[in-house]
DOLUMRO-545257 format. One record per residue (C-alpha): residue number from 1; residue in one letter; y, z, x. Coordinates in steps of 0.05 Angstrom, whole numbers, plus 5000, padded with zeros to 4 digits. Example, Ala and Ser with C-alpha at 12.3 -4.5 7.8 and 13.67 -1.06 7.14 Angstrom:
# DOLUMRO-545257
 num residuo north   up east
   1       a  4910 5156 5246
   2       s  4979 5143 5273
END
This chain:
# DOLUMRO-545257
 num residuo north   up east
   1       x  5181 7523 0476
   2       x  5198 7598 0498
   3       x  5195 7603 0578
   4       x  5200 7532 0593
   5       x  5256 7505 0630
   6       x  5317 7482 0587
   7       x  5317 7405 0621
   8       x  5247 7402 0572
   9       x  5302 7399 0501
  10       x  5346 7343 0528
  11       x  5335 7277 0505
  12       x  5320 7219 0541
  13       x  5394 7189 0521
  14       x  5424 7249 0555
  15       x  5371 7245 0616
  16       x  5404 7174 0624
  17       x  5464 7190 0629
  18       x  5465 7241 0667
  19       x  5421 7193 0726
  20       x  5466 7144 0730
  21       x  5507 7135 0790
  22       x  5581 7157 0775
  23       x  5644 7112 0783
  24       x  5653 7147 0858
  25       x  5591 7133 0882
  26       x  5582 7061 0856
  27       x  5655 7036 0884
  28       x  5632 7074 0953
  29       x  5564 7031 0961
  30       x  5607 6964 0941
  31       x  5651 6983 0996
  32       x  5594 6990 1046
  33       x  5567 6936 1025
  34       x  5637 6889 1029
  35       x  5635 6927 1103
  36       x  5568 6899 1116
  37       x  5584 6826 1093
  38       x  5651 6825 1135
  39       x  5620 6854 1204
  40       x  5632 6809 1260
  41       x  5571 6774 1284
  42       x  5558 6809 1366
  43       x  5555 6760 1419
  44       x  5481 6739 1442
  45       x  5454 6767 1501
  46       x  5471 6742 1565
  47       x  5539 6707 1553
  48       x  5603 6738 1577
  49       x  5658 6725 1546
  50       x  5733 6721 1566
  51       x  5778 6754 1539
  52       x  5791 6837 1544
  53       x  5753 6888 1571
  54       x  5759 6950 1517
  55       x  5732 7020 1532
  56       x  5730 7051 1458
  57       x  5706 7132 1450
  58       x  5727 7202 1442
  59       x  5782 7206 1494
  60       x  5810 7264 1453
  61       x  5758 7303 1444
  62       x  5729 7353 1491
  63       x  5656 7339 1495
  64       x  5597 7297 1532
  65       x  5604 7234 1499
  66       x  5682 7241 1504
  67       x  5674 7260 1583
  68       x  5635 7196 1583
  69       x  5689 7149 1556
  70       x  5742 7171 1601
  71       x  5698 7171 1662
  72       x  5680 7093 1647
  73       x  5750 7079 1645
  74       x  5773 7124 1703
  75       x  5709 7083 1745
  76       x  5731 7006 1730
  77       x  5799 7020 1744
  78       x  5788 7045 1813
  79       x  5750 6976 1813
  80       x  5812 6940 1797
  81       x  5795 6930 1723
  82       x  5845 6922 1669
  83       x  5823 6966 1621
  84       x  5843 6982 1554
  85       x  5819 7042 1524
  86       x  5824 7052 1447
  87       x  5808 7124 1423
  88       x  5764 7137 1367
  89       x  5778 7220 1356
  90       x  5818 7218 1299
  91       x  5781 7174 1258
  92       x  5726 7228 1262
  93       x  5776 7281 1259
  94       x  5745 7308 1332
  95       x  5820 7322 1366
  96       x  5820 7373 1414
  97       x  5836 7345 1478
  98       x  5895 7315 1510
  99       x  5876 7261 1558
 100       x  5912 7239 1619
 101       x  5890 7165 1608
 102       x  5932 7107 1570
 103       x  5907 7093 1500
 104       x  5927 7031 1461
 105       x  5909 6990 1401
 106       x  5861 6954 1390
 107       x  5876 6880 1421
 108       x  5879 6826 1363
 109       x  5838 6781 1411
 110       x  5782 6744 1374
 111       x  5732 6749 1439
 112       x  5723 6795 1490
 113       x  5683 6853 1512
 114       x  5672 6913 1477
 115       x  5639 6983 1513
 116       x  5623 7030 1455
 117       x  5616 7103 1472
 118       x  5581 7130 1410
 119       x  5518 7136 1389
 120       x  5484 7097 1333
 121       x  5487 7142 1273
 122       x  5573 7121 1287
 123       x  5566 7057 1306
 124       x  5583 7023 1237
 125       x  5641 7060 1223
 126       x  5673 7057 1294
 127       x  5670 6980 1293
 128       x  5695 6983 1215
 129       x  5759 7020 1259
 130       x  5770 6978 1299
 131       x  5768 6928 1273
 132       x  5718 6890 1291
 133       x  5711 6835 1228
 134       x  5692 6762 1227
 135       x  5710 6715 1246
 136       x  5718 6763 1318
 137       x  5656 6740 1362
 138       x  5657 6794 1415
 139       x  5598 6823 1473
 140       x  5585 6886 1438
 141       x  5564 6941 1481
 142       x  5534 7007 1456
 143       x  5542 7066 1506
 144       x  5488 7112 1479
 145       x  5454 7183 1501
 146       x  5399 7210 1474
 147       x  5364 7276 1490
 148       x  5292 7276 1466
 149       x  5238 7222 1487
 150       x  5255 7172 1434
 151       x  5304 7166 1391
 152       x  5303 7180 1318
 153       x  5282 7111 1279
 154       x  5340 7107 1235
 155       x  5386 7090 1303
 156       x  5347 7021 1296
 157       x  5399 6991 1239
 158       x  5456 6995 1293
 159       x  5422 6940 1332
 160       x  5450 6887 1292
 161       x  5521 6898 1310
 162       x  5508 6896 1386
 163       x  5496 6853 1443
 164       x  5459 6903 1485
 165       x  5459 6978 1501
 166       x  5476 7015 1559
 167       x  5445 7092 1578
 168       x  5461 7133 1631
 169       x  5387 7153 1660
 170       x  5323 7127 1665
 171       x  5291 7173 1610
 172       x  5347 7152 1564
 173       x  5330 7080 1575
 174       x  5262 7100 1560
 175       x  5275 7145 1500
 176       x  5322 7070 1477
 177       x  5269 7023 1494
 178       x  5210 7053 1452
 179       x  5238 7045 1392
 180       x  5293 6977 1398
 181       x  5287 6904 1413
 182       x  5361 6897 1444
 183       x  5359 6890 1521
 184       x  5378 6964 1555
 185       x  5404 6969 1615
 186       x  5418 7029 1668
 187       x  5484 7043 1667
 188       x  5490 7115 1702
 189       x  5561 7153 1682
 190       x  5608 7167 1733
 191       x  5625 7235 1763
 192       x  5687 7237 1814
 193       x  5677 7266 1881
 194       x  5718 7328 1901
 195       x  5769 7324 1957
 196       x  5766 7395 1970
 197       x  5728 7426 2022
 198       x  5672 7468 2014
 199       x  5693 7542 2009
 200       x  5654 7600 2044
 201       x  5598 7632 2007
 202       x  5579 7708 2012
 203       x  5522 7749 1986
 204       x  5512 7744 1908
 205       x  5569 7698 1876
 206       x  5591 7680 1805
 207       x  5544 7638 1768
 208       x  5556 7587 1706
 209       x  5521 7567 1657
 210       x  5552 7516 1587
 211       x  5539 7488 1535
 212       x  5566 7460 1459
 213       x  5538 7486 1392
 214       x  5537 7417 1370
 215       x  5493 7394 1428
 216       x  5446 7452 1407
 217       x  5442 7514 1434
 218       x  5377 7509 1431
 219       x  5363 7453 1468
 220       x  5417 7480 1530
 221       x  5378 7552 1525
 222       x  5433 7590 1539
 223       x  5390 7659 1513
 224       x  5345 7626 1572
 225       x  5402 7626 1620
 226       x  5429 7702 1607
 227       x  5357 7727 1615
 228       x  5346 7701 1682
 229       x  5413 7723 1708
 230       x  5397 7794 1675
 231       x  5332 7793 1708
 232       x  5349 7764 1782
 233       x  5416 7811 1781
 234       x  5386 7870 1761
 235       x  5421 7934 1807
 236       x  5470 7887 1836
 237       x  5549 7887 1831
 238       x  5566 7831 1872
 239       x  5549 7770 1825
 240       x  5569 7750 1758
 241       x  5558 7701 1700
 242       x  5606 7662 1660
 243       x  5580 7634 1600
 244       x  5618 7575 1582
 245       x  5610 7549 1505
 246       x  5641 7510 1454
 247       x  5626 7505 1378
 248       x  5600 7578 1386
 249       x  5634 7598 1322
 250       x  5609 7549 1274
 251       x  5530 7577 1293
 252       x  5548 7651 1282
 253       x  5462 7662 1280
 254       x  5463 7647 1355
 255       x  5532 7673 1372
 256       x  5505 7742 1348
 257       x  5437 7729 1396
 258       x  5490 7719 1451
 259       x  5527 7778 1436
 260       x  5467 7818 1442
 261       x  5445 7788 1501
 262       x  5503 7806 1535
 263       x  5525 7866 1518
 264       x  5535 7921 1555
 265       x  5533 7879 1618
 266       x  5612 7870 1642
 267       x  5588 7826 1698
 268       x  5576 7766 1642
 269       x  5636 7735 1612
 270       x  5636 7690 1553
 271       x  5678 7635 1547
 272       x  5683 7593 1478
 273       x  5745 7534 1475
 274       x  5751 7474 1498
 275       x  5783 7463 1566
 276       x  5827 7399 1597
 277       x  5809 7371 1656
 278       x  5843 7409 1704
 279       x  5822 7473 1663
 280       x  5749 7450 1669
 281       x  5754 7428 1744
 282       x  5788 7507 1762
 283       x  5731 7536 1725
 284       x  5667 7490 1773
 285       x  5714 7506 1827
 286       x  5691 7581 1821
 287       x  5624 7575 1809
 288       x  5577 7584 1870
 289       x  5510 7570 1829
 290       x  5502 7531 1768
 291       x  5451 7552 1720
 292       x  5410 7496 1679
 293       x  5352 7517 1636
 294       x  5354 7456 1579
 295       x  5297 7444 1543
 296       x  5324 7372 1545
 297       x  5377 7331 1578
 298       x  5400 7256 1563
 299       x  5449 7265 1626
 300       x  5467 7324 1638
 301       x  5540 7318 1657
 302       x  5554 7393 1668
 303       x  5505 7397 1727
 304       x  5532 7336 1753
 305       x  5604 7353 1749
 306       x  5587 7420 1787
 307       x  5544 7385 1842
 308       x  5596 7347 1854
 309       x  5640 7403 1873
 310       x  5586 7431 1924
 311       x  5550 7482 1878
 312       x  5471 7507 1886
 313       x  5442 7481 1834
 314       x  5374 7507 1792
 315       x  5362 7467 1726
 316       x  5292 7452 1690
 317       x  5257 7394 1719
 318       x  5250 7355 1655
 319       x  5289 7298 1630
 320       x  5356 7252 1646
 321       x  5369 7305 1709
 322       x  5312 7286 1751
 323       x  5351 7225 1765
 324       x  5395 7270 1809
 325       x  5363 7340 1809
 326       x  5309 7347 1864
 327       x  5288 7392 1916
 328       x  5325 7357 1963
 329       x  5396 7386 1936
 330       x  5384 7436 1886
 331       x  5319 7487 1857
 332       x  5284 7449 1801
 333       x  5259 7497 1751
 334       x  5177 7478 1735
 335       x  5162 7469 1651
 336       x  5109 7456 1607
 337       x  5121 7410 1549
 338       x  5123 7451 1482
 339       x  5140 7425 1414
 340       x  5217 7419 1394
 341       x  5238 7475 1353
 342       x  5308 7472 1337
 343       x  5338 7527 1289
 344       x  5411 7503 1299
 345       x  5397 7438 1264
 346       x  5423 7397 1306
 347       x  5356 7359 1324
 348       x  5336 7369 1247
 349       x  5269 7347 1226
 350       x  5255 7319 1293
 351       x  5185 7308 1323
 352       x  5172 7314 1394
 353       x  5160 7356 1452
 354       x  5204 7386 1502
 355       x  5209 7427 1550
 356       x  5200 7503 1562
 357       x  5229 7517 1629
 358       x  5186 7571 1673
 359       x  5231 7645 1662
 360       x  5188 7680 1728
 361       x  5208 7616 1771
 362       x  5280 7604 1755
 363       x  5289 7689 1764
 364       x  5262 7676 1831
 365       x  5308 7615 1854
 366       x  5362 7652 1827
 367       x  5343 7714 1874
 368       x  5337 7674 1929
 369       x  5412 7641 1922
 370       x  5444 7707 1909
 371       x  5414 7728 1975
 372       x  5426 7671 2021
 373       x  5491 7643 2025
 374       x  5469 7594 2075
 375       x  5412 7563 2029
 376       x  5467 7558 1974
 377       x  5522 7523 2021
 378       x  5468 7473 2053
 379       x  5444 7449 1982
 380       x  5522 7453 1952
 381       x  5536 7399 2002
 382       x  5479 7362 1991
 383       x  5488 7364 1929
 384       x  5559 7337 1937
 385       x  5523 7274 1974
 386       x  5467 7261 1917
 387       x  5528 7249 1871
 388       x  5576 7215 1912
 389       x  5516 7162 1927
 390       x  5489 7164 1867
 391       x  5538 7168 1796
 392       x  5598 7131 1835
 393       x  5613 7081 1786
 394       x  5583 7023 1806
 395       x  5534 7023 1756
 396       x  5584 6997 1694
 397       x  5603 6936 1751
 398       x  5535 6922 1758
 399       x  5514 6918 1679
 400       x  5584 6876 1661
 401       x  5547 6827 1703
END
């Protein structure tokens, strides 16, 4: 019939054939499913095995959950741990780092203890890398971080290749614990102290603020960020603003709303690469004020990694930083809860609410640090204190246990 689509002429033979699954696709699910069948069977709960103690993550790639991996590692062997840390980066082709930790194989041993630092949605796979294949009865530990209130449902079908779950915060916990029946424990990461002493701060300062396109830029508000320093700096030429990213090319939308943000301002710079650790350390080392307006933190390593160098902190008081961020040694930014709106995709179809930090108060605490050096060295070092005390390691001790 004129004007109707041309699907209406094709017979139902040909409709067949072209809905059935092709050779590809049917060899791919009998693999999964072969995958499935093999999987070695987690310890239960409560029984700790001998046998190794295996740290397995992204030690070669440059971002939070990588950070995470080598920090566990760095932690129990300070505690006198033997350690052996198996890196998961090229199996999902996420190499950009070189780390200045030992990686080995995976041992052949059919028990011992496995810390997993990814998040569900790899689980599966990593274990298919390593490995990890009846008849291997191993404590299965899943290292996850999550940065909305609960996680998405689908994480669920990673339950049944663990013995238990670790997060780094109380809202992560939380976020875990509303949606899985596998115990969670508390299992904050671990930030290393500096050894250097606090440097003398003057009037205004260089300020920081990061974040990685495949976190969401969204969710780290970096717009939010440049605003405020725009704002709270206006007239003034004795402050600056890096803004550290990574990813930024892949989301050239929001690398063009950061180029308009900044431009014409030579006090911000823009940084987009991935740095080492000493690279990374050089760069807090400068910073005099760290600049946190997330809509939504799991962690929040960044702010931790620069309180621990003595730097004023102001982030949005909201999420996995209130376990470290208060009054007491930084400027918590006030929110209201709003829904999440993420254009990057990162977040996709997710539900929620998070929040929308207040723009008039942060612009204030940021006036108020660029003016008072004093203010800004009193809450650096107590800052410095909250994290020593606080994300020192002991945590992974305590939940081997």
């Amino acid at each position: 019939m004129p004007g109707n689509s041309g699907i209406i002429d094709m017979d139902s033979s040909e409709l067949r054939k072209r809905s059935r699954p092709t050779r590809t696709a049917i060899a791919a699910r009998i693999r999964w499913r072969l995958r499935r069948l093999l999987a070695a069977r987690p310890l239960e709960p409560g029984l700790v095995p001998e046998g190794p103690l295996v740290i397995a993550g992204f030690f070669r790639t440059a971002s939070g959950l990588g950070e995470a991996a080598r920090a566990c590692v760095a932690a129990l062997e300070d505690q006198g741990r033997a350690v052996v840390a198996v890196d998961l980066s090229d199996a999902f082709g996420q190499c950009d780092l070189v780390p200045d930790i030992q990686l080995s194989d995976m041992p052949s041993a059919r028990k011992g203890t496995l810390v997993l630092h990814a998040n569900a949605p790899e689980t599966e796979r990593a274990l298919f890398v390593l490995g990890m294949q009846r008849p291997r009865r191993w404590r299965v530990i899943g290292s996850w971080n999550y940065e909305l209130s609960r996680i998405p449902l689908s994480w669920r079908a990673a339950e049944r290749h663990l013995t238990e779950i670790w997060a780094p915060t109380r809202f992560v916990v939380e976020a875990i614990k509303n949606v899985v029946a596998t115990p969670v424990k508390l299992a904050p990461h671990f930030v290393a102290p500096s050894s250097n002493p606090p440097r003398m701060r003057r009037k205004g300062g260089v300020c920081l603020t990061m974040a990685d396109g495949r976190s969401s830029f969204e969710r780290k508000n970096v717009l939010g960020a440049i605003e405020v320093f725009r704002r709270a700096a206006a007239g003034r030429d004795d402050c600056s603003l890096v803004v550290k990213t990574r990813n930024l090319t892949e989301f050239s939308a929001y690398a063009d709303k950061i180029a308009v943000a900044c431009a014409g301002d030579p006090r911000i710079r823009l940084i987009d690469r991935s740095l080492d650790a000493v690279a990374r350390a050089e760069l807090f080392e400068t910073c005099d004020i760290f600049l946190s307006l997330h809509r939504a933190e799991g962690f929040g390593l960044a702010i931790a990694e620069a309180m621990a160098l003595g730097a004023a902190i102001i982030a949005t008081d909201w999420s996995g930083s209130r376990d470290f961020v208060d009054e007491t040694c930084g400027i918590p930014v006030p929110a209201q809860m709003v829904p999440v709106v993420d254009a990057s995709g990162v977040y996709g179809n997710a539900s929620g609410m998070w929040a929308e930090p207040d723009s008039a108060a942060a612009v204030a605490a940021l006036s108020v640090l660029l003016d008072d050096p004093a203010l800004r060295m009193r809450l650096g070092e107590a800052a410095r204190r909250k994290i020593a005390s606080t994300l020192d390691g002991s945590g992974y001790a305590r939940a081997l246990e």
